[in-house]
C-alpha positions as CSV (number, residue, x, y, z in Angstrom):
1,X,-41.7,-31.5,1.0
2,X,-44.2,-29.7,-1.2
3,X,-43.8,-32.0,-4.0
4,X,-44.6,-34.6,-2.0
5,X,-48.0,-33.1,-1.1
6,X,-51.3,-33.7,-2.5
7,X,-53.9,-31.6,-1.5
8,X,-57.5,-30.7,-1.0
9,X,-59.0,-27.5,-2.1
10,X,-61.6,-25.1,-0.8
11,X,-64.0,-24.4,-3.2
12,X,-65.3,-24.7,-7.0
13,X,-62.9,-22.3,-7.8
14,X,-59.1,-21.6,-7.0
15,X,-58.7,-19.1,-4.1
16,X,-55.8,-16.2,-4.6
17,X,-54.1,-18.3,-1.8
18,X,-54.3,-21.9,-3.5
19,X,-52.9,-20.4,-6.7
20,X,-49.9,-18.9,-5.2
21,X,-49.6,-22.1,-3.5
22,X,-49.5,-24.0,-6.9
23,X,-47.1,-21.4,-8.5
24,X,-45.0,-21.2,-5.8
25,X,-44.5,-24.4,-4.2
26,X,-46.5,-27.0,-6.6
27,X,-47.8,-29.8,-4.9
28,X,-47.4,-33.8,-6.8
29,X,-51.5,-33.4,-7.0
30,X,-54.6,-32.8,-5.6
31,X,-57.7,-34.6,-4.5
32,X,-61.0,-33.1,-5.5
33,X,-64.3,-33.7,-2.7
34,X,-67.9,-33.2,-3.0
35,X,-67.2,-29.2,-1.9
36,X,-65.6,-29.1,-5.4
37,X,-67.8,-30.5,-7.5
38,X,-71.0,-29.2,-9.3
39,X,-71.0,-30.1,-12.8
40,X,-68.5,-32.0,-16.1
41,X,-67.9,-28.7,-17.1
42,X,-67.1,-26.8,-14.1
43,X,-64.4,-29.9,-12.4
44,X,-62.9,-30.3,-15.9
45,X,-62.0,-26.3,-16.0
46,X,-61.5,-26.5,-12.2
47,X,-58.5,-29.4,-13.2
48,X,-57.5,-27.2,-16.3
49,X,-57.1,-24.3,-14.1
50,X,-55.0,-26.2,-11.6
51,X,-52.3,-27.9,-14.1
52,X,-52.3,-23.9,-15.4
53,X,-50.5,-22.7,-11.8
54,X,-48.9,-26.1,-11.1
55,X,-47.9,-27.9,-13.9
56,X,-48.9,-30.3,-16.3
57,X,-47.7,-33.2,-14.3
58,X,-50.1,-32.7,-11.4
59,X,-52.1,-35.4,-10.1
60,X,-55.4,-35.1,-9.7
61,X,-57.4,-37.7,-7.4
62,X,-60.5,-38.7,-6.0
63,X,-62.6,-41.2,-4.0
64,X,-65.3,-43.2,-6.2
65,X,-65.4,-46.3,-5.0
66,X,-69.0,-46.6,-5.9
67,X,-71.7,-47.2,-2.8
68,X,-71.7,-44.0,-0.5
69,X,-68.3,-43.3,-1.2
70,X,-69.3,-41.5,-4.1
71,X,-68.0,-37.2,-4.6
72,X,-69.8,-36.7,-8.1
73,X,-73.3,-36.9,-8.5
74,X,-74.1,-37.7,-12.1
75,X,-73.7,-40.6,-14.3
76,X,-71.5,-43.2,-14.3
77,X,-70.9,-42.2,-10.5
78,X,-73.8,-41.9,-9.0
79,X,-75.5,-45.1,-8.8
80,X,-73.1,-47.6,-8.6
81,X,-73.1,-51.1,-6.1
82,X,-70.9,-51.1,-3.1
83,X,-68.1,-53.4,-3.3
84,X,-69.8,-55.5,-0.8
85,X,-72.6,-56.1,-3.6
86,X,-70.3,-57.5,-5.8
87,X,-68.9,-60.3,-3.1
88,X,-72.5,-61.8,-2.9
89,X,-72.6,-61.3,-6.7
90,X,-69.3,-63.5,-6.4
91,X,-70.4,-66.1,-4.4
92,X,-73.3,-66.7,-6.8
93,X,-70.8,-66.6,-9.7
94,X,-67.5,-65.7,-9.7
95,X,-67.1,-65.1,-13.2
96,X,-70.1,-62.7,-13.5
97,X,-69.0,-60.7,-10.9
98,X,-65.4,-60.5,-11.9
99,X,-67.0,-59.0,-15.3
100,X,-69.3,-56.9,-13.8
101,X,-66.5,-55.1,-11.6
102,X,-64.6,-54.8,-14.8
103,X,-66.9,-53.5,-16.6
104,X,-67.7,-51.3,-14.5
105,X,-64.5,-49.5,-12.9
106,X,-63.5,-49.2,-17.0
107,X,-66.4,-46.7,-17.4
108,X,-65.7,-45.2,-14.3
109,X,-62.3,-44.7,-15.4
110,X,-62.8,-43.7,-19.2
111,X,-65.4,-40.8,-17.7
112,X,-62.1,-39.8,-14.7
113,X,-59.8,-39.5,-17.7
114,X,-62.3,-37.3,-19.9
115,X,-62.7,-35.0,-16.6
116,X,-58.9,-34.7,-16.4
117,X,-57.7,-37.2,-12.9
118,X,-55.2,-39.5,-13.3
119,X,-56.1,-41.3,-9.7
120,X,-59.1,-43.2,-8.0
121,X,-58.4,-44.1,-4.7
122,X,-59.7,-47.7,-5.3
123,X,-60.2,-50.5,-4.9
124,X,-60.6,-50.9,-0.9
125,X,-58.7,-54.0,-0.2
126,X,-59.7,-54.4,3.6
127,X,-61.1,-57.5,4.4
128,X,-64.6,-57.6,6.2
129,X,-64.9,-58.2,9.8
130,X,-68.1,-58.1,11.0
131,X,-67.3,-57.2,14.6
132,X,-65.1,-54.3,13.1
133,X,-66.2,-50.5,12.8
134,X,-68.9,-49.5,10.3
135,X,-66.2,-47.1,8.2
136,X,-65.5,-50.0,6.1
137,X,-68.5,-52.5,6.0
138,X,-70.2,-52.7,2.8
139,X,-66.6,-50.7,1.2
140,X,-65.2,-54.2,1.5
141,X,-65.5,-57.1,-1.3
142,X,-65.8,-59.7,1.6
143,X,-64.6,-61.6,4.0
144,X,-62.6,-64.4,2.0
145,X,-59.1,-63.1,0.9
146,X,-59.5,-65.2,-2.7
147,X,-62.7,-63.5,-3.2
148,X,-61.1,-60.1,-2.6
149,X,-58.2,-60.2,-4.2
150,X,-60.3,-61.4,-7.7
151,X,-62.4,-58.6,-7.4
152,X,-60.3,-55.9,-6.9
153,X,-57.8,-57.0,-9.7
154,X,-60.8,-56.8,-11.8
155,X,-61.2,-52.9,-10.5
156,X,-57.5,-52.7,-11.2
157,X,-57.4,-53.8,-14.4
158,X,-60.2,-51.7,-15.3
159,X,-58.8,-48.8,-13.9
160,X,-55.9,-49.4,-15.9
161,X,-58.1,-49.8,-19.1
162,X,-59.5,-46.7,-19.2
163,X,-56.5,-44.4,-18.2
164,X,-56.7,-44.3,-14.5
165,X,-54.6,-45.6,-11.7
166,X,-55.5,-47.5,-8.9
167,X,-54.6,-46.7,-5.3
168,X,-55.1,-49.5,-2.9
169,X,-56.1,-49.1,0.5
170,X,-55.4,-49.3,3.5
171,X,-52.1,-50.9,3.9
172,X,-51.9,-53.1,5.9
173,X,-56.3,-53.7,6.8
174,X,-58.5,-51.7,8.7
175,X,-61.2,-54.1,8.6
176,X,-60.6,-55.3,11.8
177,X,-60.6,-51.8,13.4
178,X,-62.8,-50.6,16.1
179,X,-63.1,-47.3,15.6
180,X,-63.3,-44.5,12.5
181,X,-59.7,-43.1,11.7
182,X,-60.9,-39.5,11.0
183,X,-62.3,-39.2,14.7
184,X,-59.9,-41.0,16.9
185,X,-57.1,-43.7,16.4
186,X,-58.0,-47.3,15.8
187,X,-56.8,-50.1,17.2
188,X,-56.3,-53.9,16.0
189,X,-54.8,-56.6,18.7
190,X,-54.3,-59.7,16.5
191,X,-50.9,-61.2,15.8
192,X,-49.1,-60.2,12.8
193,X,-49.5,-63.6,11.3
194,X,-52.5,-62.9,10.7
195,X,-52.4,-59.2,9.8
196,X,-50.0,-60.2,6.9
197,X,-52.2,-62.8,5.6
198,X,-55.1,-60.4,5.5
199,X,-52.3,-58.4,3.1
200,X,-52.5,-60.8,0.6
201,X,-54.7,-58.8,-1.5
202,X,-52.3,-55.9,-1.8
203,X,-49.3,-58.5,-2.7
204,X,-51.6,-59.6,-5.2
205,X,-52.5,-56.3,-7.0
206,X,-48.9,-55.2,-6.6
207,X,-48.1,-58.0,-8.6
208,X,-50.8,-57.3,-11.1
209,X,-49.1,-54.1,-11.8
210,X,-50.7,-52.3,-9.1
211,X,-48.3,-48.9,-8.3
212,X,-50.1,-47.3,-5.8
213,X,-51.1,-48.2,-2.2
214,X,-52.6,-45.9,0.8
215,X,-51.8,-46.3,4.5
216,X,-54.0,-47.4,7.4
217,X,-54.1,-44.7,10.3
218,X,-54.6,-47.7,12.5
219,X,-52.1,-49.0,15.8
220,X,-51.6,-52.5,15.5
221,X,-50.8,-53.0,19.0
222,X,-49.9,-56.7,19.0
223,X,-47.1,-56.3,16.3
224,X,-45.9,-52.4,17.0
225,X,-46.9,-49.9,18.7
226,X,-46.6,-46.6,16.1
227,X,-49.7,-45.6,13.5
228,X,-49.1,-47.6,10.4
229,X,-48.7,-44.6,8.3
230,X,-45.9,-42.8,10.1
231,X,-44.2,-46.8,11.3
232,X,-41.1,-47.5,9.5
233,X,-41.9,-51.3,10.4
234,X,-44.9,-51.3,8.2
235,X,-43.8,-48.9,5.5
236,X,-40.2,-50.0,5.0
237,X,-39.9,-52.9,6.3
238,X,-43.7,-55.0,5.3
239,X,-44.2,-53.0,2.7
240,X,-40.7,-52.5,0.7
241,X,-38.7,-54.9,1.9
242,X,-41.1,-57.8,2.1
243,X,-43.5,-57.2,-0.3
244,X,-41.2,-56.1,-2.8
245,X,-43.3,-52.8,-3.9
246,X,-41.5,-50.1,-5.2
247,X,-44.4,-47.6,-6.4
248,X,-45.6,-44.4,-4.7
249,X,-46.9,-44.9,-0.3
250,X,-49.5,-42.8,-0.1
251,X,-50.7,-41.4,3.6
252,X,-54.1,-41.6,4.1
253,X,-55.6,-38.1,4.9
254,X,-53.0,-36.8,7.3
255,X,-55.9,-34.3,8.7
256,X,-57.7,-37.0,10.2
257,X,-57.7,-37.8,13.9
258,X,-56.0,-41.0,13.6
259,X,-52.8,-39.7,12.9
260,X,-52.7,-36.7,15.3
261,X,-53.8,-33.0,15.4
262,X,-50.4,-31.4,14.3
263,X,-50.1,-32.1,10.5
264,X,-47.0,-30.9,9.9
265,X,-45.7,-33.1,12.3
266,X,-47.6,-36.1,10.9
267,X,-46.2,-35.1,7.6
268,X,-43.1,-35.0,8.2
269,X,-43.4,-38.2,10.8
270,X,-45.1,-40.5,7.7
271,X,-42.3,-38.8,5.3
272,X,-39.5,-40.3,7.6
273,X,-41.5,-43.3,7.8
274,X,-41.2,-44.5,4.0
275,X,-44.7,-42.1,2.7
276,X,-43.9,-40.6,-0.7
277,X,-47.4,-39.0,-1.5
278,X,-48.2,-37.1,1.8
279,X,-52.0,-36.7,1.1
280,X,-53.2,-33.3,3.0
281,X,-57.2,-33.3,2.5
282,X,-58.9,-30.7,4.4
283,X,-58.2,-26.6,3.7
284,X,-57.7,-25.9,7.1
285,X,-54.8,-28.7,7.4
286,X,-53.2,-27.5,3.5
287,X,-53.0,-24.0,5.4
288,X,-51.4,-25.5,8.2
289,X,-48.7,-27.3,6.1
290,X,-47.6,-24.6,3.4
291,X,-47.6,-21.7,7.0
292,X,-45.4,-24.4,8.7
293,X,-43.1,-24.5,5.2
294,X,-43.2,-20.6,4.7
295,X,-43.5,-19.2,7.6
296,X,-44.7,-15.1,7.6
């Protein structure tokens, strides 16, 4: 299961544990936060140091969407529009916007690459509801599935451009939720006619060469009662089998409340599910996971 895993780590530097961890049972990557980061110099060795213990082939990821969802602060990351920006830029003009997203996510990804990740977790392909929970809000390129779907292909591409992948996120929509997955488990009660055509953006980027897309820790009660990321319906059946996409499921962060408080057995519950990047954020809940595989 460990080569499944990608994980957070503690600190600016690699703890005795972590690198045992990444010798011993090497995760598929790992996903740096704000508590890792303090300079260019200092992530770049920190990523250096990881593929050391772990391999070449490690993934390394990170969240910079732009807007508040932002882990490194210096240029090009630190003062960038939230997607939301760019869907008024939109309805002004299309093409403008379009560019400007390009233009953008390429330096954003030429400046990933030269720091050593391989990942963004971006674009954000939830569509804007304005009755749902703040957690997505200005992340979101709009309302208007058209809209959304242009503008994140334009972050794809750019991604793409400068050496990065995309992930996509969060399979199926949490736009409509009304609550924060990381503090309790969110809930959407709309028919599934409707939750599938809010998915259009993610058959569209998938398409577009998209090979990466992250769960939604949200219960879509009308449609099936299990968490999307550990529900076979939505994993297999949605997201294989009627999408047609055959890239890497990634979980969203299974140490968030949303899932459970047992990460093992949310682990090994989105595994079954159809997950093939089981993404383990937070030190305490890597801990967890590699004590539950090794047991003293």
């Amino acid at each position: 299961m460990h080569q499944q895993f990608i994980i957070g780590l503690q600190g600016l530097v690699l703890s005795a544990q972590e690198i045992n961890w990444l010798k011993q049972q090497p995760p598929l990557g790992i996903i740096l936060f704000g508590r890792n980061v303090d300079s260019p110099a200092q992530v770049k060795a920190l990523l250096a140091e990881v593929r050391q213990h772990s391999g070449q082939a490690t993934w390394a990821a990170i969240d910079e969407e732009g807007g508040r969802v932002n882990r490194m602060p210096w240029s090009p990351f630190n003062q960038r529009r939230h997607a939301a920006e760019y869907g008024v830029m939109y309805q002004r003009n299309a093409g403008t916007a379009t560019q400007a997203v390009y233009q953008d996510s390429f330096c954003i990804a030429e400046a990933l690459h030269e720091l050593g990740f391989t990942h963004n977790c971006a674009p954000v392909l939830d569509v804007f509801h304005p009755a749902g929970h703040g957690i997505i809000g200005q992340r979101s390129y709009g309302s208007d599935i058209s809209q959304i779907t242009a503008l994140a292909t334009a972050c794809l591409r750019g991604l793409h451009d400068g050496g990065i992948e995309a992930v996509g996120k969060h399979f199926p929509g949490h736009g409509r939720a009304n609550s924060d997955s990381h503090v309790s488990l969110p809930e959407i009660d709309t028919p599934l006619t409707t939750i599938l055509d809010e998915a259009e953006p993610f058959a569209s980027l998938i398409a577009e060469g998209l090979k990466h897309v992250m769960t939604a820790h949200v219960s879509y009660t009308a449609t099936v009662p299990e968490v999307a990321t550990v529900s076979p319906f939505w994993v297999r059946h949605v997201l294989r089998d009627r999408i047609n996409f055959f890239g890497h499921i990634w979980s969203d962060d299974l140490c968030m409340k949303g899932v459970g408080a047992n990460v093992p057995a949310a682990a090994q519950a989105a595994l079954q599910a159809g997950c093939d990047a089981l993404l383990i954020c937070e030190p305490d809940g890597v801990r967890e996971i590699y004590e539950h595989l090794s047991p003293a």
